[in-house]
Structures are given as C-alpha cells and as structure tokens.
C-alpha positions as CSV (number, residue, x, y, z in Angstrom):
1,X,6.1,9.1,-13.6
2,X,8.2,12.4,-12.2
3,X,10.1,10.5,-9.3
4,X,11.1,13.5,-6.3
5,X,13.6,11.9,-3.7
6,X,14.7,13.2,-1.0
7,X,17.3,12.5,2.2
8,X,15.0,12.8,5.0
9,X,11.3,13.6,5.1
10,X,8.9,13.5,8.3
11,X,6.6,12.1,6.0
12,X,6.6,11.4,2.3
13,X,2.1,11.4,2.2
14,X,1.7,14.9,4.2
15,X,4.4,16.4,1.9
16,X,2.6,15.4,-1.1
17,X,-0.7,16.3,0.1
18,X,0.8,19.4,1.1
19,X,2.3,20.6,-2.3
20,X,-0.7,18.7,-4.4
21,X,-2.8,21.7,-1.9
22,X,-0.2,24.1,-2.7
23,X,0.0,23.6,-6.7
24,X,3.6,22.9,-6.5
25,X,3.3,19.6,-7.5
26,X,0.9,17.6,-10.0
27,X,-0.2,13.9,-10.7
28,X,0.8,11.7,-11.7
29,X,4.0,11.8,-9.3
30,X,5.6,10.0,-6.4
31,X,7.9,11.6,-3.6
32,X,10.5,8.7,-1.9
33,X,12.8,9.6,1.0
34,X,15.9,7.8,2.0
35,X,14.8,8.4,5.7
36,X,10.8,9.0,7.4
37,X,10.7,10.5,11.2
38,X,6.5,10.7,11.2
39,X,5.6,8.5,9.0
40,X,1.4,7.9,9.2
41,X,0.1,4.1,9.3
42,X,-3.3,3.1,9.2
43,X,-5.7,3.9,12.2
44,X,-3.5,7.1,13.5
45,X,-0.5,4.6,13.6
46,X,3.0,6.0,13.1
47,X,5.1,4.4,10.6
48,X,8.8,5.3,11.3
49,X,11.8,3.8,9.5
50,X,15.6,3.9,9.4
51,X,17.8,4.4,5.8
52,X,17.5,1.7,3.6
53,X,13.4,0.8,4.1
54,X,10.8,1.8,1.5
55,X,9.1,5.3,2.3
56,X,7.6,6.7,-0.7
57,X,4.2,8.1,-1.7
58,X,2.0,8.6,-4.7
59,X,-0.3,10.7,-6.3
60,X,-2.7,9.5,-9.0
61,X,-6.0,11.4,-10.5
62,X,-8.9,9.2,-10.8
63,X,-9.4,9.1,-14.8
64,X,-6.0,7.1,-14.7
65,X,-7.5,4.5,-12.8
66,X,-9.1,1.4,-14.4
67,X,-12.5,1.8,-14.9
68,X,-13.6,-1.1,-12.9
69,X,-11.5,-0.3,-9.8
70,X,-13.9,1.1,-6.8
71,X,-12.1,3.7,-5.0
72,X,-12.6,1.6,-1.6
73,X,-10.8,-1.1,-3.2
74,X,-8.0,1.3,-4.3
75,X,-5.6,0.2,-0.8
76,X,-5.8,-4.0,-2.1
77,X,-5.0,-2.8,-5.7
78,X,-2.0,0.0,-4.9
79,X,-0.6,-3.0,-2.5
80,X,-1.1,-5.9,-4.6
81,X,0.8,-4.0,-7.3
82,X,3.6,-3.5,-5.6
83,X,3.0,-6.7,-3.7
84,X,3.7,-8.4,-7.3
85,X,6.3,-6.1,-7.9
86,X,8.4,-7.6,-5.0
87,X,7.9,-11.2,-6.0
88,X,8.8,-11.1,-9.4
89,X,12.3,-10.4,-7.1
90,X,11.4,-14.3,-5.7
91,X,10.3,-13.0,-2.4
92,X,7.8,-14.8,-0.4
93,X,5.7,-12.0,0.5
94,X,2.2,-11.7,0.6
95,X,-0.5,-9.0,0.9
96,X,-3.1,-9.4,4.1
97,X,-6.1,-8.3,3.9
98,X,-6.6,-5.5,2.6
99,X,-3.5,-3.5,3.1
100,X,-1.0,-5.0,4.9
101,X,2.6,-6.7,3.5
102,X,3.4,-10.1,5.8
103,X,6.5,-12.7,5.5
104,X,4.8,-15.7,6.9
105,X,3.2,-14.5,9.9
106,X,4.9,-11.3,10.5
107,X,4.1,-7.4,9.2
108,X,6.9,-5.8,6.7
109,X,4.7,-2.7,5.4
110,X,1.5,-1.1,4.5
111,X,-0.4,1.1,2.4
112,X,-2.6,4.5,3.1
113,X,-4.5,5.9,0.6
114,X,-6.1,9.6,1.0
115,X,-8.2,11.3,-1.5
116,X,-8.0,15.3,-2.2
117,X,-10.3,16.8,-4.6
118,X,-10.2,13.9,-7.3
119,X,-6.6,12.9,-7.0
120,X,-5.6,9.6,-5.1
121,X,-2.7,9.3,-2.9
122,X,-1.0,6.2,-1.6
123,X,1.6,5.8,0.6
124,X,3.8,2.8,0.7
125,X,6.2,1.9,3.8
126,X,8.1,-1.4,3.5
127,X,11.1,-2.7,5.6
128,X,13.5,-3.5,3.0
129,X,16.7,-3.2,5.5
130,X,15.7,-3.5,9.4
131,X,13.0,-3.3,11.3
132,X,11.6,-3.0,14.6
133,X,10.8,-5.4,17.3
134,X,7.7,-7.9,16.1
135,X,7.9,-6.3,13.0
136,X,9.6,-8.7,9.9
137,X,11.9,-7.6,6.7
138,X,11.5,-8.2,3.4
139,X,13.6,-11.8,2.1
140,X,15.3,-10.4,-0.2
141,X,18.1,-7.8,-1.4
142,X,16.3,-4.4,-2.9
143,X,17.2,-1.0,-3.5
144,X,14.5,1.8,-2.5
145,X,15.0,4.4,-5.4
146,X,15.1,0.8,-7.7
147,X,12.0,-0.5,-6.5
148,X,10.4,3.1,-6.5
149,X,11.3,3.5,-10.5
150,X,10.0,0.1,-10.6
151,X,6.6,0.3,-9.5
152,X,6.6,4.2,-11.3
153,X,6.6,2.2,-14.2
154,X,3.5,-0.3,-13.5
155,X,1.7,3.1,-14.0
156,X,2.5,3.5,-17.9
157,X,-0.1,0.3,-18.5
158,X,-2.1,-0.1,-15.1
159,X,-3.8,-3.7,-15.3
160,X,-7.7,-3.8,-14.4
161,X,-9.2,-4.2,-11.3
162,X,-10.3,-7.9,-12.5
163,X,-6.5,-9.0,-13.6
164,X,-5.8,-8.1,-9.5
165,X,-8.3,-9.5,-8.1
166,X,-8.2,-12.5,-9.8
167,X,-4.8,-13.5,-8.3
168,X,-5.6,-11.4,-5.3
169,X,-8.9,-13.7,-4.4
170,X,-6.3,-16.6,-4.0
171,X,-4.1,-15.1,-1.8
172,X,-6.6,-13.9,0.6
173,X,-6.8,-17.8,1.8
174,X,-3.9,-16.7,3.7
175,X,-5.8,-14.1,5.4
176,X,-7.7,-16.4,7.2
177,X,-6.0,-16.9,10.3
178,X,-5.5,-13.0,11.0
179,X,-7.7,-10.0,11.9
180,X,-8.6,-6.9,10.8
181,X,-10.4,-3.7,11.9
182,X,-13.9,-2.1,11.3
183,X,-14.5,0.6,13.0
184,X,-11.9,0.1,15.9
185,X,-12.8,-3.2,16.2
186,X,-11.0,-6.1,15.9
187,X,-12.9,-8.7,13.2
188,X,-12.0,-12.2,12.6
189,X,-11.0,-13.3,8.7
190,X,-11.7,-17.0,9.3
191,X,-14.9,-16.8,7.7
192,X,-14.9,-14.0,5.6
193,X,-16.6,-13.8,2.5
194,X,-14.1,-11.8,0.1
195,X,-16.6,-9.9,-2.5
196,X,-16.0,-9.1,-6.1
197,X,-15.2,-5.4,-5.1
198,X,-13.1,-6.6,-2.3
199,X,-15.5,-5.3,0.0
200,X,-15.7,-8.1,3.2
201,X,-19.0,-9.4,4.4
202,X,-18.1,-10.4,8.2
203,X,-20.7,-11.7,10.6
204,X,-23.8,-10.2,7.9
205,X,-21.4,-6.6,7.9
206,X,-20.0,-5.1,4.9
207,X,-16.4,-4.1,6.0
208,X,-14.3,-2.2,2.9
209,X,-10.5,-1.8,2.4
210,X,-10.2,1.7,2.1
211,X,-7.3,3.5,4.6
C-alpha cells in the first residue's frame, strides 16, 4: 500500500476524502502526518495530537474487503487489526467496543470510518507519545511511519471477518463495565449481547459499530 506522509496536516481523513473526490489519489492508499491540528473523532469530536502520536488515514475499495465483513462492522475490524498489530509489540492494549483503543480503563485512540462512492476510509488516531488530560498512552515504545508501514502491510492478506471476530468476541468481556452511544445516548455494555456481525442488541435495540 502507497504510504503519503506528511509534516503537518489539519486532518489526515478530510485530506484523503478530499483528493479520493478530486482523483488525485486512488485506493488502496494511506496518508500519515507527523503532526494533526483538526483531527475528526467520533460524534463531531475533535481529535488533536502533538508529534510523535499516530495520525494516519486509509482508503480501501470494497471488493478488497473479506467477503464476510458487513460494512457496519468495518470500525471493530479496521481497529482490531491494528489493535493486534500493537500487541504483537507486548502492549496491553485492548479495543472497546466498537471503536475505541483503552490501556486498562483509560482512552489512547479511535477509529472513523466514512464511505465515498464504494471506497472505505478509516482513520486511525493513537497516542503513541503524550497525551492529554484523562486521556492514556500507549505502553510501549513505537514509531508512527513504522507502525503505519506495519499495518499497510496487513492489507496484502486481509484475514476474514470470522478470524476477527473470533478473538474479538473474547475481548469484548472487557467492554462490560463501559458505555457506549446510540444515537446521542449513552448505553450501558453490562448486558450486552455482542452479535455475529458485531451488531449490539441493548435493552431489545439493535445498536451497530459503524463511525
């Protein structure tokens, strides 16, 4: 996968959407910056880092995909990828439910996923160097542009959507003592039922992961 870094960015996912739009750039391809000043989290949430955290974003079209991978399940799958990436490193860090990186009890990163036309893009923040206040760091030591060539390489052999979520179904145990959102709402994990597509069914709703 074309890797395009760059020194400073306002945000690696509208650049890409931007110059996928444009026809400047094609997927499959990932753009990484060294620095993000408008970053986009989930729910309109800004996601701004100093040098030395993970900012990248990347662009996949849909026949790459696993056949058996619903595009509302695309945030766990993206995640969990890189998720695995980072403790083959022997961190501890885990992947909440469905899109957000924790160290015990505290947040490190997330993913966003947008769709545009039928190309997928994901966007990957991690706090590999500092972060901000109640916000945690990843445990261990990890280049950016490393881990970024890293995970570009998962994409050569992507694993099914079954070989994820049959680890992934384990980890969401750890899920259970946080919350997520449906609709603006907060929604209790305790007794979530994690489906097969890893869709949630929450208090007789059907909650799913896409961001």
């Amino acid at each position: 996968m074309d890797i395009h870094w760059f020194e400073s960015l306002d945000s690696t996912q509208r650049y890409l959407l931007d110059t996928l739009k444009e026809g400047t750039l094609f997927a499959p391809v990932c753009v990484g910056t060294d620095m993000q000043t408008k970053g986009r989290g989930s729910r309109g949430n800004q996601w701004i880092g100093e040098k030395g955290n993970l900012f990248i974003s990347v662009a996949i079209d849909r026949s790459m995909l696993p056949k058996d991978l619903r595009l509302e399940s695309s945030s766990i799958y993206f995640a969990f990828l890189m998720k695995e990436l980072i403790s083959s490193l022997d961190s501890k860090v885990w992947l909440k439910w469905p899109n957000d990186f924790y160290l015990e009890e505290k947040k490190i990163g997330g993913v966003i996923t947008n769709l545009t036309g039928n190309i997928l893009v994901c966007g990957i923040g991690i706090n590999l160097n500092s972060a901000p206040d109640n916000f945690g760091k990843i445990d261990v030591a990890a280049s950016p542009y490393e881990l970024t060539k890293a995970y570009g390489d998962l994409f050569e052999k992507l694993p099914t959507w079954k070989q994820i979520f049959s680890k992934y179904k384990i980890e969401f145990e750890n899920s259970r003592d946080f919350f997520t959102h449906n609709n603006n709402e907060k929604v209790a994990l305790k007794n979530a039922v994690l489906l097969e597509d890893g869709s949630l069914e929450c208090d007789g709703q059907r909650i799913f992961s896409l961001r």
